[in-house]
C-alpha positions in Angstrom: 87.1 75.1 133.6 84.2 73.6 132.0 81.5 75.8 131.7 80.9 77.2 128.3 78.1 75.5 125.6 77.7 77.3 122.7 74.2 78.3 121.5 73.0 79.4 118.0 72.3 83.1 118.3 73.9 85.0 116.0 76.0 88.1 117.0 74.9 90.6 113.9 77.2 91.7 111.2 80.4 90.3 110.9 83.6 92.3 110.9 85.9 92.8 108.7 88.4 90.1 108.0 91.7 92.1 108.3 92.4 93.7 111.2 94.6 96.6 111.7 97.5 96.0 113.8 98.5 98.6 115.9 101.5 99.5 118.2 99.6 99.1 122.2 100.0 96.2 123.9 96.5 94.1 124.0 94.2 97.6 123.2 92.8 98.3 120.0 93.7 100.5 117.3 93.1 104.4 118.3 90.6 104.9 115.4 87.4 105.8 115.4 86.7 102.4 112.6 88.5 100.4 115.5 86.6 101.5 118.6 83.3 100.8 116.6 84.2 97.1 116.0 84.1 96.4 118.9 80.7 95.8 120.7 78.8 94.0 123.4 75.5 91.9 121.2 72.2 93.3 123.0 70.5 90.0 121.6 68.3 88.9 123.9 68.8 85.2 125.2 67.3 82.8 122.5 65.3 81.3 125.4 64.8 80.4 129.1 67.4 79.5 130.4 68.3 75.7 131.2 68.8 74.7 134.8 72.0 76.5 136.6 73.2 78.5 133.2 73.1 81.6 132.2 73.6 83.9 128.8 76.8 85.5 127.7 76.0 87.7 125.4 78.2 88.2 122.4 80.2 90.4 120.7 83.7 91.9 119.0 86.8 92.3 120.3 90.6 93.0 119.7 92.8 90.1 120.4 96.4 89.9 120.5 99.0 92.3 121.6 102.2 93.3 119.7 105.2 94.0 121.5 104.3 91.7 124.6 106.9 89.3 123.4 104.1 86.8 122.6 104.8 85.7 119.5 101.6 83.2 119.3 99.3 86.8 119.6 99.8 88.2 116.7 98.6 89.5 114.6 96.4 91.8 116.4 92.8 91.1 114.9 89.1 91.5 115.4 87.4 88.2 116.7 83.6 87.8 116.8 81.9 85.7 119.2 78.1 84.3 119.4 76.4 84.5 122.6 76.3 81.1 124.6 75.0 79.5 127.4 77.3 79.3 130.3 77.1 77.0 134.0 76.4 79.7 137.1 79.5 77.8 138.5 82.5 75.7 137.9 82.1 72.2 137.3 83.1 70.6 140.8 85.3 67.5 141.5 82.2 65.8 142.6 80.7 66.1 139.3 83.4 65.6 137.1 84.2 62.0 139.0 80.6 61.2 138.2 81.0 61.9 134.3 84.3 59.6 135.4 82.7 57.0 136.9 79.7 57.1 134.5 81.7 56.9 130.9 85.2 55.6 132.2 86.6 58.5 130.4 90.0 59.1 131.0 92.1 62.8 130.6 94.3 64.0 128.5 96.6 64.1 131.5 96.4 60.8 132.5 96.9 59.3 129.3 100.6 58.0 128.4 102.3 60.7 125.9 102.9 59.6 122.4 106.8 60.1 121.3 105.4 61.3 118.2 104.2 64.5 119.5 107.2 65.4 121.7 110.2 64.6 119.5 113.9 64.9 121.0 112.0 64.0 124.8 113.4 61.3 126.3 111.2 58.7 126.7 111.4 58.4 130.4 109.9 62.0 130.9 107.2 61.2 128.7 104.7 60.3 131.2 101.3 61.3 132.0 101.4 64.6 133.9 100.0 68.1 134.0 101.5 71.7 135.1 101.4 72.4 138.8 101.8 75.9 140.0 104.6 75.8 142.9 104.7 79.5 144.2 108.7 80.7 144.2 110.9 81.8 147.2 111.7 84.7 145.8 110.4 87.7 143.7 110.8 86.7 140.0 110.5 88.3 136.5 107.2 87.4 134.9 108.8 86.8 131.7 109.2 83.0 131.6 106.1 81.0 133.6 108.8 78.3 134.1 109.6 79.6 137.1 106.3 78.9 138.8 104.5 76.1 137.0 106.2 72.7 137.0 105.7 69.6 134.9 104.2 67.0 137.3 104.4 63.2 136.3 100.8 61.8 138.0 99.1 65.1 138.1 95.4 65.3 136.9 91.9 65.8 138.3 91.9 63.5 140.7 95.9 64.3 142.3 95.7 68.2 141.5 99.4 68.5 143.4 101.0 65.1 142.0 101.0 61.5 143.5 100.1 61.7 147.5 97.5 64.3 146.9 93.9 64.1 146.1 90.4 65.3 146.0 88.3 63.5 148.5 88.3 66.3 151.4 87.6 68.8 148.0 84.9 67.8 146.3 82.8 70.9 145.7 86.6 72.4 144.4 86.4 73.3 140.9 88.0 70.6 138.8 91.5 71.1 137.1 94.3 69.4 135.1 91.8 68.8 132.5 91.7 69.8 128.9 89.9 71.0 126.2 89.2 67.6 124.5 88.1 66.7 128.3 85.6 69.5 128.9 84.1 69.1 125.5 83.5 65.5 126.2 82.0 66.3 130.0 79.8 68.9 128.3 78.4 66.2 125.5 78.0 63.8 128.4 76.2 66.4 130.5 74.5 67.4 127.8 75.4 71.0 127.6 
């Protein structure tokens, strides 16, 4: 959701570049080198904070995971984040439709889909749209998040199911169906 602004504060040393990879899916290496990477930043804040935020504090961790048949998380590697200043609570409905309203800013899901980006699609399936979750009949494997999220021409923020639903009776719901390029855009707005 959108929440995150990140502030300057610095997180200490930096680790090292390569990582060790290691054989446990999504823990770190069992060395004494790896468990010392990775750390919590006891930096303080780098001031008060501003209205309905609070810190994160920084740190090191491992990310990635071999053997998890993700092949987007390898390779297993040490990532360092700055602490940052983050909203108490989810940006709502309410406020996202004012950014709306405000800027005219339209999503990412709302916007048609260029056959550029998605070649071999049909054009009639390239329509705006976002994932919806749709909970299965049955028990399934975990293996393939196919089986319970489904492409949804005329989802987005404001029809979180598809056409024929909507947010007016949830307006203090967090807002979805919105992406990266949308948050950042809120936050600038917001100025956060």
């Amino acid at each position: 959701l959108i929440v995150a602004v990140v502030a300057g504060a610095g997180c200490g040393p930096r680790p090292p570049e390569k990582a060790e990879h290691h054989a446990g899916a999504g823990t770190a290496p069992p060395t004494a080198a790896a468990a010392a990477a990775v750390r919590v930043n006891t930096t303080p804040a780098p001031g008060a904070a501003p209205e309905g935020m609070v810190w994160i504090p920084g740190g090191t961790f491992w990310m990635g995971c071999e053997n998890c048949g993700m092949p987007d998380a390898l390779p297993v590697h040490v990532v360092e984040v700055t602490g940052f200043w983050m909203d108490r609570t989810p940006v709502t409905n309410a406020a996202f439709e004012r950014f709306v309203k405000a800027t005219g800013y339209v999503t990412v899901a709302e916007r048609p889909l260029d056959p550029r980006d998605f070649p071999g699609v049909p054009s009639d399936k390239l329509v705006p749209g976002s994932a919806v979750f749709v909970p299965t009949g049955t028990p399934v494997a975990l293996d393939n998040p196919l089986r319970w999220w489904r492409y949804t021409p005329g989802a987005n923020w404001k029809h979180p199911e598809g056409p024929g639903s909507g947010v007016s009776t949830r307006a203090d719901h967090p807002v979805v169906h919105v992406a990266y390029e949308d948050v950042a855009a809120y936050a600038k707005w917001a100025d956060k």
